[in-house]
Each structure stands twice: as C-alpha cells, then as structure tokens.
C-alpha positions in Angstrom: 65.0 -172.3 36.4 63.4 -174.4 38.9 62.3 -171.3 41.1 60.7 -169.9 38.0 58.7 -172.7 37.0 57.6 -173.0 40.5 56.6 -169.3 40.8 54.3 -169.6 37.3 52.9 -172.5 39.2 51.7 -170.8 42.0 48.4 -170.8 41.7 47.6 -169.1 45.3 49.9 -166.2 44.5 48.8 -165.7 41.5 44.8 -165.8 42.5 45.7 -163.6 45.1 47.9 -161.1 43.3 45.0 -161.1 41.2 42.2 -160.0 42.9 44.2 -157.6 45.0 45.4 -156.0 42.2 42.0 -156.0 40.8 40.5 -154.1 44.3 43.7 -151.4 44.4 42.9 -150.9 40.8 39.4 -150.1 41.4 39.9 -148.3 44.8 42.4 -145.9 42.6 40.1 -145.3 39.4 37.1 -145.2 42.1 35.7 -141.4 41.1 35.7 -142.7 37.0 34.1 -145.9 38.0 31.8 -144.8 40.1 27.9 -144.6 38.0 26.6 -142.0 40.7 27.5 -139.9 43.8 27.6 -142.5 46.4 25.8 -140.4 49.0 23.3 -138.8 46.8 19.9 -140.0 48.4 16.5 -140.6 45.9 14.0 -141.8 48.5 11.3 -141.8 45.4 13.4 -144.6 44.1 14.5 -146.4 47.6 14.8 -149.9 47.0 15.0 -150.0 43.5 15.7 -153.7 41.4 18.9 -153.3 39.4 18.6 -151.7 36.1 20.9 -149.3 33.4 21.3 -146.3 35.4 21.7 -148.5 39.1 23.2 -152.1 37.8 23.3 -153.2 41.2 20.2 -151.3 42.4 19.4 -148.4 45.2 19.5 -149.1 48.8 16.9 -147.4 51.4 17.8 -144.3 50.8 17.7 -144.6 47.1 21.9 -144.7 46.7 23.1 -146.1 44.2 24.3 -149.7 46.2 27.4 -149.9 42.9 28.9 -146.4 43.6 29.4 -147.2 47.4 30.8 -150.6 46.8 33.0 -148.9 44.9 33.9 -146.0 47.2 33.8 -148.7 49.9 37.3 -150.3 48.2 38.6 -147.4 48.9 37.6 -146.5 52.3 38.7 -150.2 53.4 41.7 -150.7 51.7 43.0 -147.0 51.9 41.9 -148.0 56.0 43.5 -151.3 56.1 46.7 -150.5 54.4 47.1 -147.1 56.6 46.6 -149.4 59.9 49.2 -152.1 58.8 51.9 -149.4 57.9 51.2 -147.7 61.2 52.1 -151.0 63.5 54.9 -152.0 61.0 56.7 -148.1 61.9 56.3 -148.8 65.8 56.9 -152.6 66.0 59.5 -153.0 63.1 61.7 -150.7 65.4 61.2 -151.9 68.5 61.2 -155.6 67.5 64.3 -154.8 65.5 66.5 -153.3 68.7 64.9 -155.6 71.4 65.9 -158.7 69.4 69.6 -157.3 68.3 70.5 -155.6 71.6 69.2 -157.9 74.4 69.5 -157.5 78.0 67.2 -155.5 79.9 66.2 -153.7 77.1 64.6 -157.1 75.9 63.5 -158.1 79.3 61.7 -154.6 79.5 60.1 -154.2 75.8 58.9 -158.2 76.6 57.5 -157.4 80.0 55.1 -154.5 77.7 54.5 -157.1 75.3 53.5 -160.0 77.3 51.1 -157.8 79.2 49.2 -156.4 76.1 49.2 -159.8 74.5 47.3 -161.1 77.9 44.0 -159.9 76.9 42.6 -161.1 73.8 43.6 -158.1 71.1 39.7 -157.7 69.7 38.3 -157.1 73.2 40.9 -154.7 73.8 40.3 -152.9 70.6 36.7 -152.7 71.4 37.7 -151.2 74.9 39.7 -148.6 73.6 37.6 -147.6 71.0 34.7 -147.5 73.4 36.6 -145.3 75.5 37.7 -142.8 72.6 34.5 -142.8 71.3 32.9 -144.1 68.0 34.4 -143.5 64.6 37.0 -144.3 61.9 40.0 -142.6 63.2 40.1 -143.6 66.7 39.0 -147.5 66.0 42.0 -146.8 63.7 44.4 -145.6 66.2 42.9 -148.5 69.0 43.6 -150.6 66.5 47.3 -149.8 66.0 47.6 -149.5 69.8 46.6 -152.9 70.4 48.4 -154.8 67.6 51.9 -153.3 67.5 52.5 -155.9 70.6 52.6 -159.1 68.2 54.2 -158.0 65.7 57.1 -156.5 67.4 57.1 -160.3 69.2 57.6 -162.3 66.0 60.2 -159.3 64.5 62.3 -159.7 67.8 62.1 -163.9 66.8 63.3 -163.3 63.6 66.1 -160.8 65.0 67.0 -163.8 67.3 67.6 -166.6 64.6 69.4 -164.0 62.0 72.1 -162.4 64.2 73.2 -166.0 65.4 74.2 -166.9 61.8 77.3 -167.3 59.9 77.1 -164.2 58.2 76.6 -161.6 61.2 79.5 -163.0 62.7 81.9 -162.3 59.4 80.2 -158.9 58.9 81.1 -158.0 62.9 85.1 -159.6 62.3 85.0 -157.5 59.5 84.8 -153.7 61.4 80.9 -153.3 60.3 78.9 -151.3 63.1 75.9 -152.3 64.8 73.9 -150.1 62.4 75.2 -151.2 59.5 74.8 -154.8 60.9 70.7 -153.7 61.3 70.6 -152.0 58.0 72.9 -154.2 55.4 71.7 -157.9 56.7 69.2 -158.3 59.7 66.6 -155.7 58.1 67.1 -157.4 54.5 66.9 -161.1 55.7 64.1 -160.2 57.8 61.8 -158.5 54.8 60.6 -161.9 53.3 59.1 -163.0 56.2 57.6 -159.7 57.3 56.1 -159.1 54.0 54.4 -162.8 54.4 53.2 -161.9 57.7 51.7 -158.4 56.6 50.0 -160.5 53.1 48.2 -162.7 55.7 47.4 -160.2 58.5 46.2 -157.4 56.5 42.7 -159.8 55.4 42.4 -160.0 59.1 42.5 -155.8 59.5 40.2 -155.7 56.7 37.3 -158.0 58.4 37.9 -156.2 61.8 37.8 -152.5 60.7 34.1 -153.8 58.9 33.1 -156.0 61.9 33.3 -153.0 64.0 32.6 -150.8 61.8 29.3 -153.1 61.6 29.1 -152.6 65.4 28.9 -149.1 64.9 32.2 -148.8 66.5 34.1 -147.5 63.6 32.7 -145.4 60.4 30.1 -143.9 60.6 26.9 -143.3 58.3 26.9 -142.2 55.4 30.4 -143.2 54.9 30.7 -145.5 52.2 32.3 -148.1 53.7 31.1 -151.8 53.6 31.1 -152.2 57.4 28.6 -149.5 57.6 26.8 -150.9 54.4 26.0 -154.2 56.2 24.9 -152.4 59.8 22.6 -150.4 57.3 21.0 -153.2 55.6 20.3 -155.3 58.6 16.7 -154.2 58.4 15.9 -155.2 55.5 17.6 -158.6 55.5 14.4 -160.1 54.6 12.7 -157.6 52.2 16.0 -157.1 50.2 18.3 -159.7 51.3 20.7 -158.2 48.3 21.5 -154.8 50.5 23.9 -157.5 52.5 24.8 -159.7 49.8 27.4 -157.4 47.8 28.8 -155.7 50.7 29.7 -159.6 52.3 30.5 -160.9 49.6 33.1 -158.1 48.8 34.8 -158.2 52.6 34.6 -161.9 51.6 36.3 -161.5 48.6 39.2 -158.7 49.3 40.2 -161.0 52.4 40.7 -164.4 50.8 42.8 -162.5 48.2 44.9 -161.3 51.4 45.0 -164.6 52.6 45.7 -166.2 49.3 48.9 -163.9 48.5 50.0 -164.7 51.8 49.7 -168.2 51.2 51.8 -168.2 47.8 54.0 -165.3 49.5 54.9 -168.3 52.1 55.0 -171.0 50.2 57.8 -169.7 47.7 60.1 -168.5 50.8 59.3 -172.2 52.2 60.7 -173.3 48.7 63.6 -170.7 48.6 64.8 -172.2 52.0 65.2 -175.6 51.2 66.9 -175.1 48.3 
C-alpha cells in the first residue's frame, strides 16, 4: 500500500512518463500528424509568419518548420533509442561475464575499459566520426564505439555486489549452473538499476546526436532532424530568431523528460531498498 501511494506521488515519474510518452506517441503517428511534406521547399513563401496552412511558419526554404519538428521526433528518438540498445547488447554481456567470472578475464576486459574511459568520451566521438566521415550512421556507430566502455564498468559493479549475496550462494548449494545463476538472479536483480541508468543516459544521447548533428558531424541536410534544424537557422538568428526557438526548445524538452523518468525511476528503487 505504502509503495502505491508513493508511486501516485511521484511527481517526477509521472512528468517524465508523460512527456516521453507524449514524443513516442507523436514520433509513431508522425506521417498523420505531419500538415506538409517536411522537405517540400516554397522559396516564394520562405520565411513566412505562422498562419492556418504553416501554424508554426516556413523556414528559408519555405518548409513547413511544424512538419519537420515533427519528423524530427522521429529521427531523434528513433536515433537515440537505436544507439542506447546498441551499447546495452555489447556492454550488458561483457559487463555481465567480467563481473561474474573474474580473474584475468576481468583484469583484461578492465585494462580495455580503463583505456577508452581515459579520454573524455565527446572528444573521442568527435574523432571517430571525423575519421569516418560526416553523417548519421557513422556518428551513430562512433557513438556506440565510444560509450559501451562505461556502461559495461557500472554493469560489472553491479555483478560484483549481486553475486556476493545470500541468495547466489543458496542458488550455487542448490546444483544451479553458472548460466542459470546469470539468467534466473544476477540479470533480474540487475534490470532495475540498468533501466534507471538507460532513463537518465538516453537525454544525454539525445543532446549529443543534435549537438553534433549541429556541428555538421552527424545528419545531414535536408534531414529533418532538430540538430540539423538549429545548424540551419543559425543565419537567421536575428531576422527570425523563431527558426531556433522550436527546434531548442524541443531537444530541451524531450531531455528533461529523460532526465525526469530517470529521476522517479531512481527514486522508487531508492524507496524499494530501504524497505
């Protein structure tokens, strides 16, 4: 009863849950929401003031600045989502065995670890996808390469404080095999906290696909992606100061809702724990 009451009065998971539900919903129903073909250019009407057929207006090449807001959620959240699934598959596993099994497989995976973790992860994205060349898919995949290393660290911590408990030792006296030990109760105690850590981290994916994107690093125009939307306005920053507005405010937006779950995600396992 207690957890219940608590969970209603969650008011960060519930803001959160709330506009990220809101932004899948509109990234899914994107092509009926949409007023206009997001790439369709009108250079007659370039610039135009909000109005019934363009409620949030045109940008400079007269595109309709609603329908590639729109598009955009899907670009960046299909994007973000696709890059945290990615690094959960590699460092899940890796984490996972290198925690359970020890030794020098430990030593070695943490050797690799510590020396990716050395350099700062954003400076090493930007290397990589400078070296691969600029556009979605390979800031994607530097991406991925890059932040696999932490994540695999805190999974191996968590790996370390479950198998030392009461209940890994009965399950071991009781004939269960080290897979089953993995499967039945590391991997199950483990999900809480790895689904708090992916709420919080995935804001952060969000605002550095867009930064770079920004940076002309990732998607590329005419993509609809907010990124790109920002990089695209920044001559007009003080002619139509708008042409940033909604594409900031959105990144602003889908990332405190991140951040917010995360929050409420953490604070109910806090509360789970003590009691």
């Amino acid at each position: 009863m207690y957890r219940a009451r608590y969970f209603l009065k969650n008011v960060s998971l519930w803001a959160g849950a709330g506009i990220v539900g809101l932004t899948a919903l509109i990234g899914l129903l994107a092509p009926y929401l949409m007023p206009s073909d997001p790439l369709q250019i009108h250079l007659d009407i370039r610039l135009s003031p909000p109005s019934l057929d363009y409620p949030l207006g045109t940008d400079h090449l007269g595109r309709c600045i609603l329908s590639r807001l729109i598009a955009g959620t899907r670009v960046s959240l299909f994007y973000s989502v696709m890059v945290l699934g990615a690094v959960l598959l590699i460092s899940v596993p890796i984490g996972m065995v290198s925690g359970y099994v020890g030794g020098w497989i430990d030593h070695f995976m943490m050797r690799i670890i510590d020396i990716l973790l050395a350099f700062p992860s954003l400076i090493l994205a930007l290397a990589i996808a400078g070296v691969l060349g600029p556009s979605l898919p390979n800031l994607l995949l530097a991406f991925v390469l890059v932040w696999w290393a932490g994540y695999a660290r805190i999974i191996r911590g968590l790996v370390l404080q479950i198998k030392e408990r009461d209940y890994i030792t009965a399950a071991r006296a009781s004939g269960a095999t080290h897979l089953q030990i993995l499967l039945r109760h590391i991997i199950r105690n483990a999900a809480r906290p790895m689904l708090v850590l992916a709420s919080l981290e995935i804001g952060a994916i969000l605002l550095a696909i867009s930064g770079l994107s920004f940076l002309g690093l990732g998607a590329q125009p005419p993509t609809p992606e907010w990124g790109v939307m920002l990089n695209d306005s920044r001559p007009y920053i003080q002619t139509a100061p708008h042409l940033m507005l909604y594409p900031g405010l959105a990144i602003m937006a889908v990332a405190m809702g991140f951040n917010l779950l995360g929050e409420g995600l953490r604070r109910t396992d806090r509360t789970d724990n003590r009691r």
